[in-house]
N, C-alpha and C positions, 0 to 999 in steps of 0.2 A: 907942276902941280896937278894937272889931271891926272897922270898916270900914280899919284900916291893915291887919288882920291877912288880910282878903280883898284888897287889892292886895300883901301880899309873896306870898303863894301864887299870884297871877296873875302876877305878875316870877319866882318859880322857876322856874313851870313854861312859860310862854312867851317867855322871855326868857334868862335863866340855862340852863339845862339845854341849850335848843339849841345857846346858846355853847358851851360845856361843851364836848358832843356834839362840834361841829364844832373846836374848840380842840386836841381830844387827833389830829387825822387831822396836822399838822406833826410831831409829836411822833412819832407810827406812824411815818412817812415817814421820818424823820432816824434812828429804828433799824435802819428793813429796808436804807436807801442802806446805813446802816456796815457791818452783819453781812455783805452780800452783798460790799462791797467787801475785809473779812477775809477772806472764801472764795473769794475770788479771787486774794488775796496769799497764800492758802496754799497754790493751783494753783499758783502763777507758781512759788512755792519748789522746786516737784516736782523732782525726778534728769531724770526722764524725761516724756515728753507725756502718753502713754497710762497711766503715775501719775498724773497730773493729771487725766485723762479719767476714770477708776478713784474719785477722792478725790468727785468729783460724785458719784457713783453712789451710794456706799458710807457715805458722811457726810453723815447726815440730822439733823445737831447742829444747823444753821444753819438748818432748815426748821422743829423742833421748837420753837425758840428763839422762832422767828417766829411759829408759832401763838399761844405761850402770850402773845407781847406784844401778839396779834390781828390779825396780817398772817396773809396765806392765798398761800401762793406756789405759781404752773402754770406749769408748761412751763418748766423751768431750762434752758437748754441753754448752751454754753460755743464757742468756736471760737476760733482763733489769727487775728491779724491782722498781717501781711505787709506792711513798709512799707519801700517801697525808695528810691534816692535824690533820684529826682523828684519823691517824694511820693506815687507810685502806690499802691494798699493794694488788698491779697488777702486776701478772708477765707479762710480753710480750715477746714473742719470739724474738730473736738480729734481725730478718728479716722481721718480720711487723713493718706497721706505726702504731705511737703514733695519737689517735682519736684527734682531738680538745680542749678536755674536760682534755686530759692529759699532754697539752702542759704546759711548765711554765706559760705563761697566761694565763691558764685555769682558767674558773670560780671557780671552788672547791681548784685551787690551796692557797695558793705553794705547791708545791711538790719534794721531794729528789729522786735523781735517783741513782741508784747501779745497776753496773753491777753482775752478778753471775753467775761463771763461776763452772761446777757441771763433775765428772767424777768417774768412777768405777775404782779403782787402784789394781792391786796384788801386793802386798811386797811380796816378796820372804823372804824366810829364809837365813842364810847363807850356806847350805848344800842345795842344792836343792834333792828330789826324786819323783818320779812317783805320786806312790800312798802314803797315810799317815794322818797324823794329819797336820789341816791348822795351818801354825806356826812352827812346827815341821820338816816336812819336804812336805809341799808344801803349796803353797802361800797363804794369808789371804785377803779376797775381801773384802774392805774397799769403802763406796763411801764419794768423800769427796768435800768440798764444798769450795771456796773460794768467796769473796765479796767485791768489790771495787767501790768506789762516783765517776759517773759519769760527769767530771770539766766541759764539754764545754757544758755551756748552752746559751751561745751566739747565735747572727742568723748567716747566709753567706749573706754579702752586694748582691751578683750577683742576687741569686734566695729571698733572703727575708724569706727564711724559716727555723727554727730552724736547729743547727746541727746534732741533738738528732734526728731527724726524716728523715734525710736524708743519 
């Protein structure tokens, strides 16, 4: 009987545990893709661009959420993508204006707009340590991408000018 009960503690702890360990990093990963992809679709929702731009800023739900399930998210940034009928695509930054030329009336148009929301994430392992193997025992930097169709292409009656550029 001892000598089974020294090979299960040498199968926990070298064998089991690392699985474990590297088991929950799909698991991290398949939460920060969907969270990040909800906070994208609730950009895209926005009236206006610069609400959208605003909603990053301001809404740290998605980032809190993310720590506690052991994701570590740098560098969010957001940008609108421009895609005209050739297939050509313009990124723009969420905080410049759309030129004339890339408004939905635009001569070259139609054009499809997505937003794309872009971020640097660590998944932790489930064992966290200092130093080590990424995955193993300390975090894997993942950047990851989410992409959502931009609805309101409508104007604002007050000012006359697209939503999308205001």
């Amino acid at each position: 009987m001892t000598e089974f009960s020294g090979a299960m503690i040498i199968f926990i702890l070298f064998i089991f545990t690392p699985l474990l360990n590297i088991g929950i990093l799909p698991v991290r990963y398949l939460i920060a893709h969907g969270i990040m992809t909800e906070m994208t679709h609730r950009m895209a929702v926005c009236e206006k661009r610069t609400e959208a731009g605003n909603l990053l800023k301001t809404n740290s739900w998605w980032t809190k959420l993310l720590s506690a399930c052991g994701v570590a998210v740098n560098n969010p940034s957001v940008t609108l993508l421009v895609v005209d009928k050739s297939n050509g695509k313009t990124s723009v930054p969420i905080e410049a204006a759309l030129s004339n030329d890339q408004l939905p009336n635009g001569p070259q148009g139609p054009f499809m707009y997505s937003l794309q929301l872009s971020a640097d994430c660590d998944i932790s392992p489930l064992f966290n340590a200092g130093a080590g193997l990424p995955g193993f025992t300390k975090p894997v930097t993942i950047h990851l991408t989410s992409q959502a169709q931009w609805e309101n292409l409508g104007r604002n009656p007050e000012t006359t000018l697209y939503y999308i550029n205001e």
